[in-house]
C-alpha positions in Angstrom: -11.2 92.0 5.6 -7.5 93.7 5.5 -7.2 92.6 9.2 -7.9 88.7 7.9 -5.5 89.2 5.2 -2.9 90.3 7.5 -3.1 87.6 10.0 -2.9 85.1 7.4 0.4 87.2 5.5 1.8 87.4 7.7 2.8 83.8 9.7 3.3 83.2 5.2 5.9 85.7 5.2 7.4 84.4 8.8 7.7 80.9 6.8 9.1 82.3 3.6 11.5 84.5 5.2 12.5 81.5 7.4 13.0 78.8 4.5 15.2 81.3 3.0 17.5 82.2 5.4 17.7 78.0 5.7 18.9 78.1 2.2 21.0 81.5 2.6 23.1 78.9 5.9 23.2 76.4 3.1 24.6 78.3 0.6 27.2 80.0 2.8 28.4 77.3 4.3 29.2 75.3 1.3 30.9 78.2 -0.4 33.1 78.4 2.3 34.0 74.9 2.0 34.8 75.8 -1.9 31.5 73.8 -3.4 29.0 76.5 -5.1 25.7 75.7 -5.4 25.4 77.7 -8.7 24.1 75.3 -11.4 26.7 77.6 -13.7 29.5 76.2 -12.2 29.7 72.6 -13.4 29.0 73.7 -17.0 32.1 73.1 -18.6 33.4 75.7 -21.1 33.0 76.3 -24.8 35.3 74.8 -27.0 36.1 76.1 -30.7 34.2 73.3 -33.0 37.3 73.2 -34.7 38.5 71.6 -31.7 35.5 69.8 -30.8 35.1 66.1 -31.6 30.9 66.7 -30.9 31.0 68.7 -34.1 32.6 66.4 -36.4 30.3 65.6 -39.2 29.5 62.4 -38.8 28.2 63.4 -35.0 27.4 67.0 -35.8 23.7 66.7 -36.2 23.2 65.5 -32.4 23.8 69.1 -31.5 20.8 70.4 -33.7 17.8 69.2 -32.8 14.5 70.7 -32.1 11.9 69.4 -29.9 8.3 68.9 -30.9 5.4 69.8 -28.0 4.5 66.3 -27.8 8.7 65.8 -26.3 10.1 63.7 -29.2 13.2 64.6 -30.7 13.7 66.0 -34.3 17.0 65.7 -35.7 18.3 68.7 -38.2 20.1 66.2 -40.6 20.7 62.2 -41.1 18.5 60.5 -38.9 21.6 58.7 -37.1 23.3 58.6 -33.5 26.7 58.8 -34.9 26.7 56.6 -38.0 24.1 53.5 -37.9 26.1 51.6 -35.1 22.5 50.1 -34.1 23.0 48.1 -37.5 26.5 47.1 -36.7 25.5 46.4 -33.1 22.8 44.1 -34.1 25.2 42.0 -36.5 28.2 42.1 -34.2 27.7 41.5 -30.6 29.2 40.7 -28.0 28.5 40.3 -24.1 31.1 41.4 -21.6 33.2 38.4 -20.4 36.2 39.9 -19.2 34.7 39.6 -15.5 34.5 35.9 -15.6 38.0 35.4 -17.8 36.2 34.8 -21.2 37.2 36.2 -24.2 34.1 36.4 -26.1 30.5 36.3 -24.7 26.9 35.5 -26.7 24.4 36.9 -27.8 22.2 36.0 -30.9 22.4 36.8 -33.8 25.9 36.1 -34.1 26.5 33.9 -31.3 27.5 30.5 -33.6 29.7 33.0 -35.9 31.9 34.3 -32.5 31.7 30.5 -31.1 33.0 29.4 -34.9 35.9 32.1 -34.7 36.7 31.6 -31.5 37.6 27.8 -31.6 39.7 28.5 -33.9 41.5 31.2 -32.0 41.5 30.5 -28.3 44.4 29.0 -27.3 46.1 29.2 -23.5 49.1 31.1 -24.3 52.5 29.5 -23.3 54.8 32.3 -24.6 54.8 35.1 -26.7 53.4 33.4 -30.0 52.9 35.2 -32.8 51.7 32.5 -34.9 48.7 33.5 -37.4 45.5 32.1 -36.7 44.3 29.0 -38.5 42.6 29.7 -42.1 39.4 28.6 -41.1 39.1 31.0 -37.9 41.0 34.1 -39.8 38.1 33.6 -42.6 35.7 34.1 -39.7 37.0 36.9 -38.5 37.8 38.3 -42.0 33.6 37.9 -42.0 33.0 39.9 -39.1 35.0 42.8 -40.2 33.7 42.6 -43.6 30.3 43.0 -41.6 32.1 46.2 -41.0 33.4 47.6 -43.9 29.9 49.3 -45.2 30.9 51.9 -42.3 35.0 52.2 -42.7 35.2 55.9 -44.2 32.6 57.2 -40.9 34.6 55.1 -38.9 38.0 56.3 -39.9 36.5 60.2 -39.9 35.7 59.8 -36.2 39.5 58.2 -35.7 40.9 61.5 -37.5 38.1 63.3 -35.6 39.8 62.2 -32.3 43.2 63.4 -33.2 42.1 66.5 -34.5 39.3 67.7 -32.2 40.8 66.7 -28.2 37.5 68.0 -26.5 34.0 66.7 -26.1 31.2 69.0 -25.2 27.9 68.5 -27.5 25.3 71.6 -27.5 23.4 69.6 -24.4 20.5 72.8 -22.6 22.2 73.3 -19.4 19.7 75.9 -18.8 17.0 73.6 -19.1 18.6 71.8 -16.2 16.5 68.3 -15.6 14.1 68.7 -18.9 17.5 69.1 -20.7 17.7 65.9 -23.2 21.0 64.0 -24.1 20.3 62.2 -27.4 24.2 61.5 -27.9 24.4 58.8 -24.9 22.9 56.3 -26.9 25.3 57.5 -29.7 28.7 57.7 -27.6 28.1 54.1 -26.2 27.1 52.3 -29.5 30.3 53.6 -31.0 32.6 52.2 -28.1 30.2 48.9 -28.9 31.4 49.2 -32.3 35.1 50.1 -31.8 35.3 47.4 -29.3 33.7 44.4 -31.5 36.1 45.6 -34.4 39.1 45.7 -31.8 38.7 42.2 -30.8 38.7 40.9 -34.2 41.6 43.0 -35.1 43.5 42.1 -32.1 42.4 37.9 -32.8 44.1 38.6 -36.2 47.1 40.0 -34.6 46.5 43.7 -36.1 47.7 45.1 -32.3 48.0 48.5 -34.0 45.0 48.5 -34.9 43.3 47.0 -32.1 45.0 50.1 -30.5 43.6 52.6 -32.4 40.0 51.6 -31.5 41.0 51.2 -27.7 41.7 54.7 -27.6 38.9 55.8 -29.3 36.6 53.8 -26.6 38.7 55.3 -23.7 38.5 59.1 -25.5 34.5 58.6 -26.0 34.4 57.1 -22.2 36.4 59.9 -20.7 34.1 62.8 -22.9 31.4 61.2 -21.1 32.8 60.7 -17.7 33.5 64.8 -16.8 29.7 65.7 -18.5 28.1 67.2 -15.7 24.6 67.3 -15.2 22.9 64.2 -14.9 23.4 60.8 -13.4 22.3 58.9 -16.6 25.5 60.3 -18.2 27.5 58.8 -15.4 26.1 55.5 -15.7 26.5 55.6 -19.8 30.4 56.3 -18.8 30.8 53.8 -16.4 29.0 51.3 -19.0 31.3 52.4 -22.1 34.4 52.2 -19.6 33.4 48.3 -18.7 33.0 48.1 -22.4 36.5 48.8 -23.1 37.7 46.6 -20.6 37.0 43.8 -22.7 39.6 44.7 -25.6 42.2 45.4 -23.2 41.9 41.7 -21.6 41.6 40.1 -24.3 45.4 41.7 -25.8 46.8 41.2 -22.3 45.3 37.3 -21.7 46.9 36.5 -25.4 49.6 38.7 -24.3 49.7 40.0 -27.8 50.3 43.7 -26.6 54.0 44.9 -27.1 56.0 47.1 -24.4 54.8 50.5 -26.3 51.4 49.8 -26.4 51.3 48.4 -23.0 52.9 52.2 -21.9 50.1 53.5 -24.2 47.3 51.7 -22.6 48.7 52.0 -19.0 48.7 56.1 -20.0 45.1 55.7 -21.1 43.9 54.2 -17.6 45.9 56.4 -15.4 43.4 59.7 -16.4 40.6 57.7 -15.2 39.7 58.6 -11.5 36.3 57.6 -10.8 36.0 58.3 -7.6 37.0 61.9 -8.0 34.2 61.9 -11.2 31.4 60.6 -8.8 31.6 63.3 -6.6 31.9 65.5 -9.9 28.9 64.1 -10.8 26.5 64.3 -7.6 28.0 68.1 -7.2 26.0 68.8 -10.8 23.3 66.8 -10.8 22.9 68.0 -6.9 23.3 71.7 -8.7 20.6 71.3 -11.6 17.9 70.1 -9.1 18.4 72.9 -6.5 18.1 75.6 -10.2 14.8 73.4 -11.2 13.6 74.3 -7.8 14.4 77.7 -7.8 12.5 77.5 -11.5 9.3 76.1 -10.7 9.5 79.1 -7.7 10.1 81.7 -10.4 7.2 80.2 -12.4 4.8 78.1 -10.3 1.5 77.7 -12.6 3.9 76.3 -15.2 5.8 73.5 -12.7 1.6 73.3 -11.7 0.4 72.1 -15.4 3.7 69.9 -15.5 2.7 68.4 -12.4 -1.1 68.2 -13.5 0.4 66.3 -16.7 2.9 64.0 -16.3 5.4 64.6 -13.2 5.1 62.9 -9.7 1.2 62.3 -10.3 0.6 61.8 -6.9 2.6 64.8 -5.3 0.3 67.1 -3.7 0.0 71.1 -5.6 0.3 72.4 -1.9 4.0 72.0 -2.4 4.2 74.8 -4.7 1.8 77.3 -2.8 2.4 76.4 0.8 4.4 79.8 2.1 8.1 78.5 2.4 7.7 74.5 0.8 9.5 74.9 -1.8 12.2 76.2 -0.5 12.0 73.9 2.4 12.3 71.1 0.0 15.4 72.8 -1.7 17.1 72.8 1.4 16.1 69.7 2.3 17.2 68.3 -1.0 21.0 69.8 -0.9 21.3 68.6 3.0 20.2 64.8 1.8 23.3 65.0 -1.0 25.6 65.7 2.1 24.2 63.4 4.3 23.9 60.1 2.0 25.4 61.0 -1.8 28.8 62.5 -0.6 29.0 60.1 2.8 29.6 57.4 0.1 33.2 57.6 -1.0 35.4 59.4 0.7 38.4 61.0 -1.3 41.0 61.1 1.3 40.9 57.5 2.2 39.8 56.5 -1.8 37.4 54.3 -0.4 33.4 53.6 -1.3 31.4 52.7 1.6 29.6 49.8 0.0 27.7 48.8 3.3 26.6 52.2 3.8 24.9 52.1 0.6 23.1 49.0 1.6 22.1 50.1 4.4 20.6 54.0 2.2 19.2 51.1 -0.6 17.4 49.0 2.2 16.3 52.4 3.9 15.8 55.5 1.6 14.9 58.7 2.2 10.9 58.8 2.3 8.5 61.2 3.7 5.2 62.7 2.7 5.5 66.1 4.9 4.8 69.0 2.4 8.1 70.5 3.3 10.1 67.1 2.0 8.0 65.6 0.0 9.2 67.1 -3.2 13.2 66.3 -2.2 12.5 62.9 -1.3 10.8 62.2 -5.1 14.1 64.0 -6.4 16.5 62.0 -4.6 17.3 58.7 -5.4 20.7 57.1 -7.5 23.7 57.5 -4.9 23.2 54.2 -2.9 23.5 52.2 -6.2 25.9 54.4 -8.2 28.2 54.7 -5.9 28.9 50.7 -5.5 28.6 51.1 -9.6 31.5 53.6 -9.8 33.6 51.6 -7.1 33.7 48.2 -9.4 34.5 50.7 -12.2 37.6 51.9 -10.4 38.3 48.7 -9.0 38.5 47.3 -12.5 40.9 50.4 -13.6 42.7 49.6 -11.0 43.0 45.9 -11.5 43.8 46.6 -15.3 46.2 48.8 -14.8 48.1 46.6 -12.4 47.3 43.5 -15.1 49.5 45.9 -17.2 52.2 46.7 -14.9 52.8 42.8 -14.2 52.5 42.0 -18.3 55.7 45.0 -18.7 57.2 43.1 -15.8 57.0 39.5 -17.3 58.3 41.0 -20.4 60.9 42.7 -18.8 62.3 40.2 -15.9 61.0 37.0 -17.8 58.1 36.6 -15.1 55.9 38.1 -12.9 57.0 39.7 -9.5 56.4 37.7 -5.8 54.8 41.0 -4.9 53.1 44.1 -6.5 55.4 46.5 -5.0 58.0 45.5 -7.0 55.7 47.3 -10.0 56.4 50.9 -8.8 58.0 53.2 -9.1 59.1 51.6 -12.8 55.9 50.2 -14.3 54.0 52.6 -12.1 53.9 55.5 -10.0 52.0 54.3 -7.5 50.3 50.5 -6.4 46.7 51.1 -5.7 44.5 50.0 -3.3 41.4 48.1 -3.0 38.8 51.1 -2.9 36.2 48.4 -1.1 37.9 48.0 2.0 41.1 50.6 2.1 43.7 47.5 2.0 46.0 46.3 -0.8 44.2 44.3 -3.6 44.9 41.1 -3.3 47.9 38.8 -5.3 50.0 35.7 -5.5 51.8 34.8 -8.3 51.4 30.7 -9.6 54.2 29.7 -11.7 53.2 31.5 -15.4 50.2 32.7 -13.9 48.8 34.6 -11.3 45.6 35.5 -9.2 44.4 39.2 -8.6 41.4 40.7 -7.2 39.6 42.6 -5.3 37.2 41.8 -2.3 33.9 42.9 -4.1 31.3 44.5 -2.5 30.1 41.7 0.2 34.3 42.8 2.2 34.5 39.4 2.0 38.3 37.8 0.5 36.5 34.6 -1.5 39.7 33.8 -2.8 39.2 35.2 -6.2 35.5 33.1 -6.5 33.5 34.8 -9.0 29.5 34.7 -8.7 27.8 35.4 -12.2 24.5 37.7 -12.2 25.4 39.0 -8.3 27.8 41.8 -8.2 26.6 41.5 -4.2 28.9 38.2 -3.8 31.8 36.9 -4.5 35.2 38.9 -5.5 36.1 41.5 -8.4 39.1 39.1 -10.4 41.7 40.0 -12.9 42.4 36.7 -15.0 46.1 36.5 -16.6 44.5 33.7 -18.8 41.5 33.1 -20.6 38.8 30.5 -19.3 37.6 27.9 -21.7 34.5 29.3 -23.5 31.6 28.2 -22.7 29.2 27.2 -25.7 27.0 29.5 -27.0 23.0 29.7 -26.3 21.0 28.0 -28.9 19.7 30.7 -31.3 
């Protein structure tokens, strides 16, 4: 019998010891490159919650929750994300537009009240007018924000909030790694929903100031989500909240109703956001929490067995977790794949995203069934379609920040420039380029107007066409001027 034992221990140790001396090759060779694979590494640090907007009251009780065995979330206070922006966001809403040069977009319920308000409003601008808006359409929008005013004193604590508390880091379970749960997402982006819709209609009654303060409270939620490590859902929430945003800053520039200080205001704002940096941020710590939550199901495998048994990856095979040297195969397996496709992606040197590469991973991803990968390949998935996510984020940054740049120009010369280098170094420190294809974004100035953009994701120069519903096709555009809305859906 011992001599049976033996010849099977052994070739199990052989494996074991091999897998780990993979994952010791791994380990060294990325430290040396000045990347740790330590989860610990991308946690950020603590902040004082004297200093910490997560602990403001109105936002407090998101960072003391308790989970019941069944997985729902209990919250230890108002049952709330935030303040009740679901009941604002339900009332007020309104779709993204900016991409196709609308001011507005719509959405039931309140589609025929934005449609209402914004005949009266939209206008093509010929000058800087500063004329009030017709009765009718300020009563509108007078409506809207009295839809509003229910929620001013929680709305105007989270304003101080941001002055007073500069940080962002709610009480999230790093240790928990992927079973950690992130109740504030939904939270974060409903309040930019809700400083956004109040924006507009600030900014379409000429309140700029105002319209200010709750751009920079969208921007300061959207950047407190952009550098949370972890998870690629919190990305994706920042990348959403930062698109969200965008909308209040065209619609100030395409009325040109923003002055030269808050144009320097806003241009600051943008110039903190580097996306391209933040995705690689991003796939570093969410690369990091799944090599720990393999090394945890090692520690304790009849645990990761019951979860497996109950509700993860129901048709992975339990081998994985008792075959001598799998798991770790798989963790080495898994931290090799972020090198070879996640990273590959956008390249920092160049600031470029390889959109056709990521095609090419979407079309063909990372399968297999062998017991050594099998467990990687379920965990990996997400870079091939963030990464073309996060490059029309930066290319709209980009774009908006150069919108801004011409708008200080116009104001300043008494029209826009022949070319964009004539922005820097005074409107801005340096011209960006078109993170699609490496080459300048394109522009031509027509007469009190212009045309800017950005090749899209097909590397194809349309001309500025924009395709609706196909972020494949068709170019990423900048409008000086606002399109003619289009009439609202029947309710």
């Amino acid at each position: 019998m011992g001599v049976i034992v033996l010849v099977l221990a052994v070739p199990a140790l052989v494996l074991h010891s091999h897998a780990k001396g993979e994952w010791r090759q791994l380990e060294a060779a990325h430290t040396a490159k000045g990347d740790s694979l330590d989860w610990q590494s991308v946690i950020p640090p603590e902040v004082p919650k004297a200093k910490n907007f997560a602990y403001t009251p109105a936002m407090a009780h998101l960072n003391k929750r308790t989970i019941d065995p069944d997985g729902r979330i209990r919250f230890k206070g108002p049952h709330t994300n935030g303040y009740p922006e679901w009941r604002i966001k339900r009332r007020v809403r309104v779709k993204m537009g900016w991409r196709r040069g609308y001011q507005y977009g719509y959405r039931p319920p309140i589609a025929s009240l934005w449609h209402r308000l914004d005949n009266g409003l939209h206008q093509t601008p010929s000058g800087d007018s500063t004329n009030q808006p017709p009765s009718g359409a300020r009563a509108q929008a007078e409506d809207i924000l009295a839809m509003l005013k229910p929620f001013d004193p929680v709305i105007n604590e989270l304003i101080q909030a941001r002055k007073d508390r500069p940080h962002i880091r709610f009480n999230v379970r790093y240790e928990r790694h992927l079973e950690a749960l992130l109740p504030h997402l939904s939270a974060m982006k409903n309040t930019v929903v809700t400083h956004r819709n109040r924006g507009i209609v600030r900014l379409a009654l000429d309140d700029t100031a105002g319209a200010l303060e709750d751009l920079e409270m969208c921007l300061f939620l959207c950047r407190g989500l952009s550098i949370e490590p972890g998870w690629l859902i919190s990305h994706l929430v920042a990348l959403a909240t930062h698109n969200i945003s965008m909308q209040l800053i065209f619609n100030g520039l395409s009325t040109r109703k923003w002055n030269e200080t808050q144009l320097a205001v806003i241009e600051k704002e943008l110039s903190q956001f580097d996306w391209l940096a933040l995705y690689h941020h991003t796939m570093r710590a969410d690369r990091n929490m799944c090599l720990a939550f393999f090394q945890e199901m090692a520690r304790n495998r009849l645990r990761a067995q019951k979860k497996f048994e109950n509700y993860w990856w129901g048709d992975m095979p339990i081998a994985v977790l008792w075959a001598p040297g799998a798991l770790r195969k798989n963790q080495n397996k898994l931290g090799r794949l972020y090198d070879e496709r996640a990273f590959a992606l956008v390249n920092l040197k160049t600031r470029t995203v390889d959109v056709r590469l990521a095609k090419h991973f979407e079309l063909h991803p990372f399968e297999s069934k062998h017991l050594n990968e099998v467990l990687a390949s379920e965990s990996f998935f997400g870079p091939e379609r963030i990464a073309p996510k996060t490059a029309r984020a930066q290319v709209a940054n980009d774009l908006a920040r150069l919108a801004v740049a011409l708008e200080r120009h116009r104001r300043a010369e008494g029209d826009y420039p022949e070319k964009l280098a004539a922005l820097a170094p005074r409107f801005l420190a340096k011209i960006p380029h078109d993170v699609m294809n490496g080459k300048p974004l394109n522009y031509k100035r027509l007469n009190d107007d212009y045309l800017l953009y950005s090749v899209g994701q097909n590397l194809r120069d349309d001309g500025g066409l924009i395709v609706e519903k196909d972020y494949h096709a068709g170019d990423i555009r900048w409008f000086a001027k606002p399109k003619p809305q289009p009439k609202p859906k029947a309710e």
